[in-house]
Biotite code that builds the C-alpha atoms (Angstrom):
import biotite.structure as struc

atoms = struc.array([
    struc.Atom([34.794, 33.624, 129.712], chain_id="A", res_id=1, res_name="UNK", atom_name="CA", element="C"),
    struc.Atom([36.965, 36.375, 131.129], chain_id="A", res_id=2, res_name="UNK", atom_name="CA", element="C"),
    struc.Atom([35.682, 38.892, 133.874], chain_id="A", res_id=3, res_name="UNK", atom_name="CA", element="C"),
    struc.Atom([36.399, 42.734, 132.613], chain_id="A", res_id=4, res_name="UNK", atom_name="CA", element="C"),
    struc.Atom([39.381, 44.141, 134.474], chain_id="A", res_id=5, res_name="UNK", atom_name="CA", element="C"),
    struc.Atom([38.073, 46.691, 136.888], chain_id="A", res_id=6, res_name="UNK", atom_name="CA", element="C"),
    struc.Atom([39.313, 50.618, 137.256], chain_id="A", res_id=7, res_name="UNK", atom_name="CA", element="C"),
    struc.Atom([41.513, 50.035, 140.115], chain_id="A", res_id=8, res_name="UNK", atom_name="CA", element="C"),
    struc.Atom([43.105, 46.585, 138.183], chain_id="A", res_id=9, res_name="UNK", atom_name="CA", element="C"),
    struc.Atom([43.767, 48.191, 135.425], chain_id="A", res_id=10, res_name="UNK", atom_name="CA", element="C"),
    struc.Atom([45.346, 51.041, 136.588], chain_id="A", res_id=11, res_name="UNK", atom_name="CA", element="C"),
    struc.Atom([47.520, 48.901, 139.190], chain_id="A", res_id=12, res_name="UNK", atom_name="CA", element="C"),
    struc.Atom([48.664, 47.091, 135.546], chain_id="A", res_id=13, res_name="UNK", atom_name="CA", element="C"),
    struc.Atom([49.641, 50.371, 134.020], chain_id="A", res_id=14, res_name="UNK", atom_name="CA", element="C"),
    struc.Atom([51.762, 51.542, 136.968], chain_id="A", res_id=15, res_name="UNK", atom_name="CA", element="C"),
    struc.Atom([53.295, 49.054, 136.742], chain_id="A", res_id=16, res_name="UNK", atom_name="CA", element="C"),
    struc.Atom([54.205, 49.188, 133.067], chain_id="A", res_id=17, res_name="UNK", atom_name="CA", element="C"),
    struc.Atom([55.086, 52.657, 133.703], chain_id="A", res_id=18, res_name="UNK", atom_name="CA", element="C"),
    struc.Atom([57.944, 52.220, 136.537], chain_id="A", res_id=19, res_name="UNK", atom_name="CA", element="C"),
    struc.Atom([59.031, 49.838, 134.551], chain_id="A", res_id=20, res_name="UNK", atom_name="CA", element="C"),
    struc.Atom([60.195, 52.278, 131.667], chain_id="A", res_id=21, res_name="UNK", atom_name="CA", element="C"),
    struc.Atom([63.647, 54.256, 131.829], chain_id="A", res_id=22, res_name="UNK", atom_name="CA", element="C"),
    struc.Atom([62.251, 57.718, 130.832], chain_id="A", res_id=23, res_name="UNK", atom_name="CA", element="C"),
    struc.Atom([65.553, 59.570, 131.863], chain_id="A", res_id=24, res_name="UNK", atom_name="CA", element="C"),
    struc.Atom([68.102, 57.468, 129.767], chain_id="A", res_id=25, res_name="UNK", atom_name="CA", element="C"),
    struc.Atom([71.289, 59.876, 129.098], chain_id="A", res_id=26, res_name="UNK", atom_name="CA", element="C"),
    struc.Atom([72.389, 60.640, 125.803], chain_id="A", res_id=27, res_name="UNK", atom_name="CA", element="C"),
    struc.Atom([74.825, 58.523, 124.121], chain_id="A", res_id=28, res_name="UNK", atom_name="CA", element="C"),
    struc.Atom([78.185, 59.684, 123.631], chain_id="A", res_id=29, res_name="UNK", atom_name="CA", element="C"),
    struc.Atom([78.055, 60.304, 119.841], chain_id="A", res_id=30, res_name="UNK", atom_name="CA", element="C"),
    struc.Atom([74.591, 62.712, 120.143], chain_id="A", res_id=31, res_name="UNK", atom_name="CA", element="C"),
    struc.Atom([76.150, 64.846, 122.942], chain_id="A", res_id=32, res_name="UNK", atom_name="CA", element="C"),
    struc.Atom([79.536, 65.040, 119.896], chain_id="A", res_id=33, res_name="UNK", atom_name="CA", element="C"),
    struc.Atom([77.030, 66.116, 117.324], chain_id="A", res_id=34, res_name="UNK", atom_name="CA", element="C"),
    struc.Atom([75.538, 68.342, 119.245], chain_id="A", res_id=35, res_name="UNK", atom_name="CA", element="C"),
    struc.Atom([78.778, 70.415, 120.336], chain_id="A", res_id=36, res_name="UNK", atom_name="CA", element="C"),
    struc.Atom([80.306, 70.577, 117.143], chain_id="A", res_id=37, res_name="UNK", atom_name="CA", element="C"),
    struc.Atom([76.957, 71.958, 114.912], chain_id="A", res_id=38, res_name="UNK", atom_name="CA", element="C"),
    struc.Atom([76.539, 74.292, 117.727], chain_id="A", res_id=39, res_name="UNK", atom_name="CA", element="C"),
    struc.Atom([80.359, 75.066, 117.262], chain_id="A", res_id=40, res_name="UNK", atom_name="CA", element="C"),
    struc.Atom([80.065, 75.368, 113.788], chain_id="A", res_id=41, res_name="UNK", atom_name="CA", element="C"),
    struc.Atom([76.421, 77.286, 113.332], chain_id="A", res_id=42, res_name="UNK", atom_name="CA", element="C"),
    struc.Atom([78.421, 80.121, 115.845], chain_id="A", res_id=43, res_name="UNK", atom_name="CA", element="C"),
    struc.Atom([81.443, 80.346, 113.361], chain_id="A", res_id=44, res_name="UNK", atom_name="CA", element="C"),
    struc.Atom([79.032, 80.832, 110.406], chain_id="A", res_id=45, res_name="UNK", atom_name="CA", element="C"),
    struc.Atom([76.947, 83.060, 112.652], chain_id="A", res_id=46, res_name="UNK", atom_name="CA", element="C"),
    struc.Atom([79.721, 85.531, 113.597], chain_id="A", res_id=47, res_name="UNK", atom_name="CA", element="C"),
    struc.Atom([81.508, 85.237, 109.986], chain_id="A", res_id=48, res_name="UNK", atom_name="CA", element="C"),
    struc.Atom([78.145, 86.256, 108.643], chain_id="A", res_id=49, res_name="UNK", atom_name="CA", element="C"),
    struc.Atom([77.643, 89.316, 110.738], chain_id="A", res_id=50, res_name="UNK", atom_name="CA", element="C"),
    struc.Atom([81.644, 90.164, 110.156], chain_id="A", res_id=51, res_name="UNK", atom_name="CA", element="C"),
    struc.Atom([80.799, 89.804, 106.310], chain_id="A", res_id=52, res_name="UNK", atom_name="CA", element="C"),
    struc.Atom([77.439, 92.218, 106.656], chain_id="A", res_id=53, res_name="UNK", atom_name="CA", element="C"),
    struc.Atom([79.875, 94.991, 109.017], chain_id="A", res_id=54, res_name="UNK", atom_name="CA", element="C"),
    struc.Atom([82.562, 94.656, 106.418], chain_id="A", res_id=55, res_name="UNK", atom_name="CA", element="C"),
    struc.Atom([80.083, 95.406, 103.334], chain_id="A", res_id=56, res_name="UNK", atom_name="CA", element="C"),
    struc.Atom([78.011, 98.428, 104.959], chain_id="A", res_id=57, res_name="UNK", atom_name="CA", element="C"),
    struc.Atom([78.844, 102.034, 104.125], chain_id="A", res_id=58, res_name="UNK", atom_name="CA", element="C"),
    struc.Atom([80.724, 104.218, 106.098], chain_id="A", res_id=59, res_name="UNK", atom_name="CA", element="C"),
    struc.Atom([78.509, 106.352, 107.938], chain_id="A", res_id=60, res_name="UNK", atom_name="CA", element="C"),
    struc.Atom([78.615, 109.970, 106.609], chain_id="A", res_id=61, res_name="UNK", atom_name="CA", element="C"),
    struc.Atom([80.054, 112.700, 108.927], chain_id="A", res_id=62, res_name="UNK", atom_name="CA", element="C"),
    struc.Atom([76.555, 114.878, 110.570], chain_id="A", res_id=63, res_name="UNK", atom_name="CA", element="C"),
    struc.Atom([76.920, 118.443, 110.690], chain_id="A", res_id=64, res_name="UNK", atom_name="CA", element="C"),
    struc.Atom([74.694, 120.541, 112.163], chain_id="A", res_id=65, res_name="UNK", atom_name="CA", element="C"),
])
């Protein structure tokens, strides 16, 4: 029969599963891509949306006091 693992065994065993994972992997090549060009494109959609809304306001009326 197999003795429990005590507190300090068992978390010996997980540090040591944890060092052994690459948390801080870099982003592949293609994601970082992706990334720039929506962020490219959702700016040029932005600012052609808020050129659209200026184009279609009314001219502001002339205040005399």
């Amino acid at each position: 029969m197999k003795t429990p693992m005590t507190a300090k065994e068992a978390d010996k065993r997980n540090q040591e599963i944890l060092e052994g994972w690459n948390t801080k992997r870099p982003w592949p090549w293609s994601a970082k891509v992706t990334v720039w060009v929506l962020g490219i494109l959702l700016t040029a959609i932005f600012l052609l949306f808020l050129y659209i809304l200026i184009l279609s306001a009314p001219p502001t009326a002339d205040i005399v006091y």
